[in-house]
C-alpha positions in Angstrom: 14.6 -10.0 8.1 10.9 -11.3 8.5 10.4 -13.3 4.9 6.2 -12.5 4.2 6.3 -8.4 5.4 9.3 -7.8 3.6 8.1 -9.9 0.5 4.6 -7.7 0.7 6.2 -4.8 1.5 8.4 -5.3 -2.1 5.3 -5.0 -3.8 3.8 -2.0 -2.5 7.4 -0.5 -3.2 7.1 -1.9 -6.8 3.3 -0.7 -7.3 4.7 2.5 -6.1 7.6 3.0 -9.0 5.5 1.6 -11.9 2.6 4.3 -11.1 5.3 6.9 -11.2 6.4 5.3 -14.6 3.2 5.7 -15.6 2.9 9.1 -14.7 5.8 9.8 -16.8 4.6 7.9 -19.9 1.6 9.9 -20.0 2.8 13.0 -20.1 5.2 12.0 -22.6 2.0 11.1 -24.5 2.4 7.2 -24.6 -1.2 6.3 -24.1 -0.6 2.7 -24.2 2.9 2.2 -22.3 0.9 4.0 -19.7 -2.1 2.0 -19.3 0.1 -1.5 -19.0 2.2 0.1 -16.4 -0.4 1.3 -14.6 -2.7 -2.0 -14.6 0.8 -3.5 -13.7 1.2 -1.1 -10.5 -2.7 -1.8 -10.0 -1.6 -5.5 -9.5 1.5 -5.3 -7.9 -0.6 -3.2 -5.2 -3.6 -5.6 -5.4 -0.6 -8.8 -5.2 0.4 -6.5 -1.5 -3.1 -6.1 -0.2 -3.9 -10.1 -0.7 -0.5 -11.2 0.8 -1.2 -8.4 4.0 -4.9 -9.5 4.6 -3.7 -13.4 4.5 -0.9 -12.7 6.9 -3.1 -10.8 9.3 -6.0 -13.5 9.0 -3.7 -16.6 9.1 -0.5 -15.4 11.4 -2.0 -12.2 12.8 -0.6 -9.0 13.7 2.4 -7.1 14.2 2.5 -4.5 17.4 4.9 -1.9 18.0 7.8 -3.6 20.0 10.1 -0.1 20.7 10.4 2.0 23.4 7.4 3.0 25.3 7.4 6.2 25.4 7.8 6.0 21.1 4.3 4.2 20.9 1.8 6.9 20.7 4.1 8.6 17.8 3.7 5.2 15.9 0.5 4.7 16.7 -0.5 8.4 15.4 1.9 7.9 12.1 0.3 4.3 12.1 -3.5 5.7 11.8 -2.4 8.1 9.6 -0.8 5.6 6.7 -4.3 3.3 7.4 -6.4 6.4 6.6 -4.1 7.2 3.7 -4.2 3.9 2.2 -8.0 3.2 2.5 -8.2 6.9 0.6 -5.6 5.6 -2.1 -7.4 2.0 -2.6 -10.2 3.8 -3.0 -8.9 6.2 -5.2 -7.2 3.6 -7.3 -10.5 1.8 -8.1 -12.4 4.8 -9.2 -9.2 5.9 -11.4 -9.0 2.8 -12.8 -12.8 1.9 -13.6 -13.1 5.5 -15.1 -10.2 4.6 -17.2 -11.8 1.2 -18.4 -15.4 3.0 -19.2 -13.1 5.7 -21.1 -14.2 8.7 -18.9 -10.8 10.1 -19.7 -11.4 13.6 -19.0 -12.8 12.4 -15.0 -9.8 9.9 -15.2 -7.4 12.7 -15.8 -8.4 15.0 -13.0 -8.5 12.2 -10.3 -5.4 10.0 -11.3 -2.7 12.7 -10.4 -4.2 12.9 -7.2 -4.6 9.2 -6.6 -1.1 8.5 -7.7 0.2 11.3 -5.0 -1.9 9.4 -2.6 -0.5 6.2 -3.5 3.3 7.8 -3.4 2.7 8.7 0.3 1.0 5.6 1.5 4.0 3.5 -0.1 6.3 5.8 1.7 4.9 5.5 5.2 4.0 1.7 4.9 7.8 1.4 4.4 8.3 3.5 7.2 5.9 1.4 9.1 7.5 -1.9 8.1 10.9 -0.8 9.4 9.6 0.5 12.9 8.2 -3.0 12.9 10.3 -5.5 11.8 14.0 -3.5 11.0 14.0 -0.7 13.6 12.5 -2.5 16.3 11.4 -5.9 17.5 8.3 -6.4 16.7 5.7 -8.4 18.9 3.6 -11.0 17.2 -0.5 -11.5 17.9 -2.4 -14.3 17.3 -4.1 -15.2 14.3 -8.3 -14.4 13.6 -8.5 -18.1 14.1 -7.2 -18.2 17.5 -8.5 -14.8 18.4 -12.3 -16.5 17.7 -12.3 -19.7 18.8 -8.8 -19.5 21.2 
């Protein structure tokens, strides 16, 4: 089991079950509870995103290592978690900066629908991480460093 994706992957899967924690202390009315679990799920996905980027830049990428004829499903499920989590990151700082200015009544209509975003895009990058790593080999790139200067 690769040590970094699985470790990065942990904390999208964390980020994941404390915004549905926080979904649930809300509606039970726990205004407070709520926002720590939700800045906590903010950071755990934040924590994913910084750990992801570093191992792209410094180790590089991942490809698809199964069969062949398998690759053009992954690489359709694989644009389609990219698009959903560049919609949910997106999502998540809007939600989140309407919460800190206290536009509660914007930060209520868009924060069920970013945390059903979020749900889905921890889902398939789980999904995306055992097709790499668990599922099938995986085949290692190079790093940016290499890729620029060889």
């Amino acid at each position: 089991m690769p040590f970094l994706p699985t470790i990065s992957t942990a904390f999208i899967v964390l980020s994941a079950i404390f915004i549905a924690i926080g979904w649930v202390l809300i509606a039970k009315n726990k205004r407070k509870q709520h926002k720590y679990v939700m800045i906590t799920g903010a950071i755990f996905a934040l924590t994913f995103f910084i750990l992801y980027m570093s191992r792209t830049i410094f180790i590089g990428n991942t490809s698809f290592g199964g069969p062949e004829d398998m690759k053009i499903f992954y690489t359709i499920f694989l644009i389609f978690h990219i698009i959903l989590a560049t919609t949910g990151g997106i999502f998540g700082i809007v939600t989140l900066t309407l919460a800190f200015k206290r536009n509660i009544s914007k930060h209520r209509k868009i924060g069920p629908i970013t945390s059903i975003i979020w749900f889905f895009t921890a889902i398939t990058g789980v999904m995306v991480y055992l097709l790499l790593y668990i599922i099938y080999d995986g085949e290692h790139g190079t790093n940016l460093f290499k890729a620029i200067f060889g």
